[in-house]
N, C-alpha and C positions, 0 to 999 in steps of 0.2 A: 820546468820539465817534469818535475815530481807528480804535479797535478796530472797533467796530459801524459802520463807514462803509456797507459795502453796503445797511444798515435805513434811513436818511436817505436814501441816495444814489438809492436804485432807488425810495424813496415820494417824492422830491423832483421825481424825473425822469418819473414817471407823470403830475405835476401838471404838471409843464411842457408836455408835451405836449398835452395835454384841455386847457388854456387856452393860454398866450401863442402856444408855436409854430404851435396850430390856427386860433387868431386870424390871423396873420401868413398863413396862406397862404389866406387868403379874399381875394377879389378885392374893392376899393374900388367899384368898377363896378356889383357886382351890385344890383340894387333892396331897397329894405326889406322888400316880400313874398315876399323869395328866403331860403330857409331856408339858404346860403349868404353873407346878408349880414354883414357886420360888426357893425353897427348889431342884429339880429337877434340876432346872436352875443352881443352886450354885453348886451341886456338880458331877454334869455330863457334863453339856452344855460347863462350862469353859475350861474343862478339851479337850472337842473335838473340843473345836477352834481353838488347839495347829495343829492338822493334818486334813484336809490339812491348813485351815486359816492361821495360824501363818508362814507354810513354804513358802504359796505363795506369802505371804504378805514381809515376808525378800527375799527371788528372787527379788519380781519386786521391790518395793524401794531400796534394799541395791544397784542394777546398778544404777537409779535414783538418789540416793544420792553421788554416785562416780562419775559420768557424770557432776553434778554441784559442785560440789568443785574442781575437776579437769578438770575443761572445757578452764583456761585460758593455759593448756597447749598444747591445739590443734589449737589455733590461735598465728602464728609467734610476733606479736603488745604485744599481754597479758602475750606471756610467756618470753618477754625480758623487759615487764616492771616489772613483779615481782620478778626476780631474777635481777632487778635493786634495788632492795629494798636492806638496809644492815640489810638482814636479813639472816642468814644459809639454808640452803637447808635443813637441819633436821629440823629446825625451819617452814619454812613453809609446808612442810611435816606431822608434828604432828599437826599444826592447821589446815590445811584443812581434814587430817585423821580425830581428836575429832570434827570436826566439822560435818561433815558427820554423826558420828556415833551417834552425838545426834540428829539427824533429825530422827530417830527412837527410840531409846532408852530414852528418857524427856517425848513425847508424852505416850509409852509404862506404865512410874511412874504416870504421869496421869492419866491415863486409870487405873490402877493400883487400886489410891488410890478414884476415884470415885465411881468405882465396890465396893470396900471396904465400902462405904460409903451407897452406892444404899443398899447389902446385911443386912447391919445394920439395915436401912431400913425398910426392908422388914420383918427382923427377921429370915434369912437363912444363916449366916453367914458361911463360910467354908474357912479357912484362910490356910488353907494345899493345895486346889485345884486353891487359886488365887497365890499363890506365888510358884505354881509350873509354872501355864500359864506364870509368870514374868519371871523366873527362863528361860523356854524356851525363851521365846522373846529373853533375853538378849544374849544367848547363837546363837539360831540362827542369830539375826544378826548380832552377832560381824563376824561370819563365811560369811555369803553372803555379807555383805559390804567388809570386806577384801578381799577378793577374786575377788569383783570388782573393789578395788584400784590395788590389783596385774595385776590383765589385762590390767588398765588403766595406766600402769605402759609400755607397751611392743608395743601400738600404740599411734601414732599424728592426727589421726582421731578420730572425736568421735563419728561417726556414725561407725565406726568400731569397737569401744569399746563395744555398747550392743550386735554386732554380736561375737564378739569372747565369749561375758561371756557367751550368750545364748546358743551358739554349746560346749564352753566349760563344759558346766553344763551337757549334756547329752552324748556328746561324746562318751564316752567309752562306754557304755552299748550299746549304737545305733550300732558302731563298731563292738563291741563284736558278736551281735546278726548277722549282716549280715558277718562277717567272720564264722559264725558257720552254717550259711546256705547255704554259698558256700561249704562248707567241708561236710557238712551232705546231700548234693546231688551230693556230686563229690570223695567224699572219702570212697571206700565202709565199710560199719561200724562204720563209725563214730559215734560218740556220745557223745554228749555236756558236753564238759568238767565245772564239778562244779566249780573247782578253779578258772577259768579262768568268769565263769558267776558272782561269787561273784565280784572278782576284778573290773569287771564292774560295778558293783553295788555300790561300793564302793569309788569307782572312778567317779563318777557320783551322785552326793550325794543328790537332790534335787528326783532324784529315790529314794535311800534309805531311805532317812527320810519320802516319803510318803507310803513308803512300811513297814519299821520296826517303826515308831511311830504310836502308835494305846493307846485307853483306855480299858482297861478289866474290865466288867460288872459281878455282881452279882445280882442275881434277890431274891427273895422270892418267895414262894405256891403264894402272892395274885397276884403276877407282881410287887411288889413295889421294886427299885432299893437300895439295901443292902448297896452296895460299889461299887466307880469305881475307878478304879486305873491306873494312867497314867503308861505305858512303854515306853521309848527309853531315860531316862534324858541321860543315861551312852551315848548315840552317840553325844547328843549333847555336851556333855564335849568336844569328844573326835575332834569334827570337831571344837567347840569353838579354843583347840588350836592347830588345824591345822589353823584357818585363824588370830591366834595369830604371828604363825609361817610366813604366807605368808602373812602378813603386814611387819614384819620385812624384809624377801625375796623385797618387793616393796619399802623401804626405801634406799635400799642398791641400787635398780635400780634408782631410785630415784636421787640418788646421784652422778653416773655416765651417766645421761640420757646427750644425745646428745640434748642439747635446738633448736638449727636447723632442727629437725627431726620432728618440727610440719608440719602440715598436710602426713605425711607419715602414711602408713597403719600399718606398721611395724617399729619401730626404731630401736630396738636392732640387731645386728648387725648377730650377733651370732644365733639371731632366725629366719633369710628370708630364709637362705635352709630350715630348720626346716618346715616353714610354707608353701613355694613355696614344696616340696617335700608332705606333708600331705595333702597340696590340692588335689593334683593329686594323691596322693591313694583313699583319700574319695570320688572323685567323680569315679576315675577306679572301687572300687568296689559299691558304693552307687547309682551311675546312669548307670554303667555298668549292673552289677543283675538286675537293674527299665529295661531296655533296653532290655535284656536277657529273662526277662521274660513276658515282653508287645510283644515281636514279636516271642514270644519261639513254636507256633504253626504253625509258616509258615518259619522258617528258622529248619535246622540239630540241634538235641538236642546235647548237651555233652558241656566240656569243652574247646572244640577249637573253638567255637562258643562262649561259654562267654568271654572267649582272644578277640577275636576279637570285641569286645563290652569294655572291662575294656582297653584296648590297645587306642579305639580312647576316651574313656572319659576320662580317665586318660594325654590325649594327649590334649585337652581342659581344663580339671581343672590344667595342668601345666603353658598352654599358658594365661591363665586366671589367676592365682596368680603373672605372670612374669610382665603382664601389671597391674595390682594392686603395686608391688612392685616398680617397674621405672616408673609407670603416664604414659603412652604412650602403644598406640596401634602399633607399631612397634619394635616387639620383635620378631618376627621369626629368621629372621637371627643371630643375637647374641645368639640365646636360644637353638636352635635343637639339639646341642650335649646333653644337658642335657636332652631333653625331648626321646629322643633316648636309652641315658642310662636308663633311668627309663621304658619306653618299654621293653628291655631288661632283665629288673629284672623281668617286671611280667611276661615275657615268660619264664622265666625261674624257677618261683614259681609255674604257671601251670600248664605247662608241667610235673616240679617233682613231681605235686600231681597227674596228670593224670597217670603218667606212672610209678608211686608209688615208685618211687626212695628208701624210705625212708622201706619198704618190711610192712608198716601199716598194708595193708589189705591182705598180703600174710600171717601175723603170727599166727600161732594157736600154742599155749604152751603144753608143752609135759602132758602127763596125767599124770606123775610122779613128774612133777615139780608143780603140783595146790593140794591144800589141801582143796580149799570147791571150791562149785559155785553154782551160782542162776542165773535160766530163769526165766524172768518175763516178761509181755505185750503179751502173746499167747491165743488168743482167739479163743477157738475152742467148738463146740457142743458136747454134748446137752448143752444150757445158763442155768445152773445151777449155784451150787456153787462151780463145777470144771472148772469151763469157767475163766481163765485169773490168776487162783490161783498161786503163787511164789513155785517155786520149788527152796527148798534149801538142798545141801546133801553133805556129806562128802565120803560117800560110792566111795570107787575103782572105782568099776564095772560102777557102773553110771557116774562118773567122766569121763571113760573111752568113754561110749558110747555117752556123749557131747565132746566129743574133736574130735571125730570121726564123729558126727554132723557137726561142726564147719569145719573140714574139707572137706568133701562135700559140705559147702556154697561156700567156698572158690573155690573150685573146680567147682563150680555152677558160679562162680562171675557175667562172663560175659550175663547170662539170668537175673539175679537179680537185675544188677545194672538200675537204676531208675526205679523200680516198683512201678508203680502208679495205675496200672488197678486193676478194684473194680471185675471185675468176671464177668464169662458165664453161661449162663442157655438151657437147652434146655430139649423139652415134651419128653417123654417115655412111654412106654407100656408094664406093667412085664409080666413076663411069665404066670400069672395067672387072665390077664389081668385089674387090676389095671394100672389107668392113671395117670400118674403123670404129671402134668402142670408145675414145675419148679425142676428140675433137675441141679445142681450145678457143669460143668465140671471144671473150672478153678476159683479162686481166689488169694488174697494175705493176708497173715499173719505176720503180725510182731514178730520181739523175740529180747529180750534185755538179753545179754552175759556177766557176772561180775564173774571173777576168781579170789580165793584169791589165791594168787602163794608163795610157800614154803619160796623165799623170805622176804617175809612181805608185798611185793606190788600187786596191782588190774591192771587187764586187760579186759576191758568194749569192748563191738563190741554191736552195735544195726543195724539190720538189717530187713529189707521188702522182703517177698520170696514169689514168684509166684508159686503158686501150682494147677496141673489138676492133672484130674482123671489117666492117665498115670503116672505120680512122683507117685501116692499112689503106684502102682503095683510093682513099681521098690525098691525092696528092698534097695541098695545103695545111690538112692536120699536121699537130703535131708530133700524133704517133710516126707517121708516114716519113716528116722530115727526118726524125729520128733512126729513124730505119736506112735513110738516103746514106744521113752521115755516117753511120755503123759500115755502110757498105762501100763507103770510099774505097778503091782499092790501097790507095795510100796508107789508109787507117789499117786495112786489114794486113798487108805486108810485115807494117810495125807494130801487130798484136803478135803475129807467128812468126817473127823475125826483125827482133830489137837488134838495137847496136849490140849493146849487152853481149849476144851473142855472135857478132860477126871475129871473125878470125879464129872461132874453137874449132875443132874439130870432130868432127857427126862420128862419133863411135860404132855405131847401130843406127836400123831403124828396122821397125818389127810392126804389123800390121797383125791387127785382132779379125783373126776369119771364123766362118763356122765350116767343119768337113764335114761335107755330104755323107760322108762312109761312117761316119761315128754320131752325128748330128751334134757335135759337142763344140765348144769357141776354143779357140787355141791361140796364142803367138806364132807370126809366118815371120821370117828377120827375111831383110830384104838382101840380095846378094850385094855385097862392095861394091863391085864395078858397077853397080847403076844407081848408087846412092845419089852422086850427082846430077846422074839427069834427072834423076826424080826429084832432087831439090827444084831445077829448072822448070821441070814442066809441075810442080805444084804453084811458082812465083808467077809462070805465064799463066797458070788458069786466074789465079789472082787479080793478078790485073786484066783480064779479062772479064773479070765478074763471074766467076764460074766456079768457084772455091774459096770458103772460109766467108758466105753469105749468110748475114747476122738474123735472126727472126726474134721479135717480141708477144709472140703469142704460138704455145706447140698448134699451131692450125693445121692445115688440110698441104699448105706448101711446104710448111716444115718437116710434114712428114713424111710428104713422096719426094722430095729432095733430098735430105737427109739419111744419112746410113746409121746404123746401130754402130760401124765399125769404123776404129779410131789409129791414125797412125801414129806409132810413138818413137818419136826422134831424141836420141841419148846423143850428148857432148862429154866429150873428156873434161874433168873434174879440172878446177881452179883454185886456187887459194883464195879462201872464201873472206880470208881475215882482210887482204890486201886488194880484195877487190868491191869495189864500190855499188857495183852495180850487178851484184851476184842476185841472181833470179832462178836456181835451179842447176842442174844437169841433163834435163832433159824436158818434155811436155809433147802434151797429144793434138793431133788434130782431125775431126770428123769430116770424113769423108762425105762427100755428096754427089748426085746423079750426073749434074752439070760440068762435074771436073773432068772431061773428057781427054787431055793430054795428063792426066795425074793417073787416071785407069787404065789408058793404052800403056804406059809405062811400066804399071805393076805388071799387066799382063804381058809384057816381054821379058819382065825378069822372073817370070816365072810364079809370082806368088798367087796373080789371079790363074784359076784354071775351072775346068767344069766340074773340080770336086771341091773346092776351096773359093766360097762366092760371099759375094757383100747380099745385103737384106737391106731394106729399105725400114725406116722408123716404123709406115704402114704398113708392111708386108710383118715386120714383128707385130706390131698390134692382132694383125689377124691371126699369124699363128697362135700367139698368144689364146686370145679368143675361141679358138676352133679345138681348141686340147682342153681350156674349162669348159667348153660347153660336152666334148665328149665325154668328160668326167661324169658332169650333170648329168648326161642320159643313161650312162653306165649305170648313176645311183637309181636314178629314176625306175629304171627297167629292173633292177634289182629289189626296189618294194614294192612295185607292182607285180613280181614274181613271190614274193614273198607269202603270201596268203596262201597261195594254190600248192605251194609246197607243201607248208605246215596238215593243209587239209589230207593232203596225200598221206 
């Protein structure tokens, strides 16, 4: 430890700081709901220097600390003199491992029992929240120090050593993520496998622990902090003995390591394809996609275009691990079959996803084989509280006409695939001569596809669909079937009136008018006694198809149907902890032309009148329109005045 002092000394001294001495300089004085307090300090602050402090702090020491206990095995001199020693190769093994591990772990009891001692102190003692902080320490760095002995275990370099721990640390999830974005712009439908994100996650731990380790707060009426309660101990057990496990994995290499193999990048023998073949995926797709998508505006989009990108970078991160593993820049020739083969493969993974080998994005399941399913991520007008609502149904019939959806995407594919365009706009002039200044002919809409199949298994497709005003016409399109099933009235009932909310009781309901007398928008509350009929004759336009009609593009119907003005229905508050299905207190719904027992109704309770009127989305457009443009000529007429005055 004498040698490596400064790796104890200066991770010793960081901890002292962030607890005992920052403890010491809080003032006794300050109140409990002073993020300042002692009391505050003991038993919340400890607690949150576990994430991130405590993970970043076992990261970068535990490599530090493996680096210097095992450094004389990266120089040929250091590592034939201590396995000159008559001492076992398990023997010096377990000493430089315990050695290591107290260059973290002695400093950590320190810190430990000074905090212990400062809180005494002070009078804040909380002995459940310092020996959870211990608890973690010990756990995560038994995990990030093992795990830099096991790497330090596989190279004779030791500048190689913190790059493998540090790409190994993140690896998979970086992976994971750019293989899900080649497949989610090249596979139609795809959609980010959970299993497959977890395992990244998991596999990647220095993510995880700053993702799943957190403290849960309780507050009180004044703000004073109740409880706070660490969560994640159970991961860190579980990665404790995993780097239990991969300390023993490193002992065992350990013991068959090739002593000749210092300064090589790689010594195990068993691992140079391994590493020479990873290289060159990682960079085929990691600097391929970088490449694909820094010149993806001035070269042909698609996937024969990213081949041609992951084929030459894959072609450099091959020729580049080849001269890393033999020390020599003259590897071409001995090396081209293998880097040829590996060409090979990625055109051949490609390809099968370009030309769907696998029938992915051809398959739609039969309507008799799926027993429920849910659209969700469709947002369409009027932005109410039917805008993006989950539709989940077990019904045949509906079943029937998503599978029939589904297949006209599919049938669609080739317009669909990489839809990125946000939409077109162009002026109109109705028949009654209203102007409309933005008219919505084209857009794109997303929908996310989950079957549960008679089976027992799910079948996920997410998709991006480019919709103009023609797809609406065409009864067969996709857009259009889409729009059918938005407008179920069943669908639509159960957007603006879930279970969730049956048996609350309607506190209010208030209507956004504009008054003629002021030109201003205001809240009208609708009188009590006709809240109910007004619940009713909103349910019968409903079903009727006359209210809460869904549109995927603001067009020419959206907007002479559509009011600017939104009814907002308030329920008496719920215990939000004990209830499962809590969605709110209230929500709006936009009124439109068509709900003709929804407007005879306002106007008997009084709220519609000839001073207090709805406006149409088109009739705003124009006024809107008709007040810039008088601005406009205001200005106009004012510099064209402008000259002749000056002259005067």
């Amino acid at each position: 430890m004498a040698r490596f002092w400064p790796i104890w000394s200066v991770y010793g001294a960081c901890w002292l700081l962030a607890m005992p001495l920052n403890l010491l300089m809080l003032r006794a004085e300050d109140t409990y709901g002073s993020m300042l307090s002692p009391q505050y300090f003991a038993d919340l602050e400890v607690l949150s220097m576990i994430t991130p402090g405590s993970v970043i702090a076992a990261l970068v020491f535990g490599i530090l600390s493996a680096m210097a206990v095992f450094s004389y095995l990266y120089n040929s001199r250091s590592v034939g003199l201590f396995h000159a020693l008559p001492v076992r190769r398990e023997g010096l093994f377990l000493t430089n491992y315990l050695s290591g591990l107290s260059f973290m772990l002695l400093p950590s009891l320190v810190v430990f029992f000074c905090t212990l001692l400062a809180e005494l102190a002070k009078g804040c003692l909380n002995i459940g929240a310092l020996c959870m902080w211990l608890a973690m320490q010990v756990l995560l760095t038994l995990f990030f120090y093992s795990f830099a002995v096991f790497c330090a275990m596989f190279t004779g370099h030791i500048l190689a050593l913190p790059a493998f721990y540090g790409i190994l640390s993140v690896l998979a999830v970086v992976m994971v993520q750019l293989v899900n974005e080649v497949l989610r712009a090249f596979v139609f439908g795809y959609r980010y496998v959970d299993t497959l994100n977890t395992l990244g996650t998991w596999l990647s731990p220095v993510i995880l622990f700053l993702e799943k380790l957190r403290v849960d707060r309780a507050w009180d009426t004044d703000g004073n902090l109740e409880r706070a309660v660490f969560q994640g101990l159970g991961y860190g057990l579980i990665y404790a003995l995993i780097g239990a496990a991969l300390a023993a994995v490193a002992l065992v290499l350990y013991r068959r390591r090739h002593l000749e193999g210092a300064g090589d990048v790689v010594t195990v023998r068993w691992v140079r394809p391994i590493f020479k073949y990873g290289m060159a995926f990682c960079f085929a797709l990691a600097l391929g996609l970088f490449l694909y998508l820094f010149f993806g505006y001035n070269l042909p989009q698609g996937a024969w275009t990213l081949l041609c990108f992951m084929v030459l970078c894959g072609a450099v991160g091959y020729f580049a691990a080849e001269m890393l593993l033999k020390k020599s820049f003259w590897v071409f020739l001995d090396s081209w079959k293998g880097c040829v083969a590996f060409s090979a493969c990625l055109v051949v993974l490609i390809a099968g996803m370009e030309l769907d080998v696998t029938g992915f994005e051809r398959r739609v399941p039969e309507a008799g084989q799926v027993t429920a399913v849910r659209i969700r991520n469709v947002s369409s007008a009027p932005y109410d509280r039917g805008d993006g609502r989950e539709i989940r149904t077990a019904d045949p019939e509906l079943i029937r006409a998503i599978t029939e959806l589904h297949q006209s995407i599919v049938d669609e594919r080739a317009r669909h695939e990489g839809t990125t365009f946000g939409g077109s706009y162009e002026t109109r002039t109705l028949a009654d001569g209203t102007y409309l200044e933005s008219v919505q002919t084209e857009g794109i809409v997303s929908l996310l596809l989950t079957y549960e199949l008679a089976g027992g298994g799910t079948l996920t497709r997410d998709y991006t669909l480019d919709v103009t005003e023609e797809d609406l016409q065409d009864p067969d399109s996709a857009a259009a079937r889409l729009t059918a099933i938005l407008n179920q009235p069943e669908v639509i009932l159960n957007a603006y009136f879930p279970q969730s909310y049956e048996g609350r009781q309607i506190t209010n309901i208030r209507l956004n008018l504009m008054d003629m007398e002021t030109g201003e928008y205001d809240n009208y509350p609708v009188p009590a006694g006709f809240r109910e009929d007004l619940v009713a004759a909103i349910k019968a336009d409903i079903q009727a198809g006359r209210l809460g009609q869904r549109y995927l593009l603001d067009d020419e119907a959206r907007l002479t149907n559509c009011y600017v003005n939104d009814l907002f229905i308030e329920y008496a508050p719920v215990d939000r902890e004990n209830s499962a299905e809590y969605e709110g207190d209230g929500y709006s719904i936009t009124l439109q032309v068509s709900a003709v027992e929804t407007l005879e109704c306002l106007r008997e309770a009084g709220v519609l009148d000839e001073t207090h009127i709805l406006e149409t989305q088109a009739e705003h457009q124009q006024t809107e329109w008709l007040e810039r443009r008088a601005e406009e000529l205001f200005w106009e007429e004012n510099m064209r005045m402008a000259p002749a005055a000056a002259e005067q």
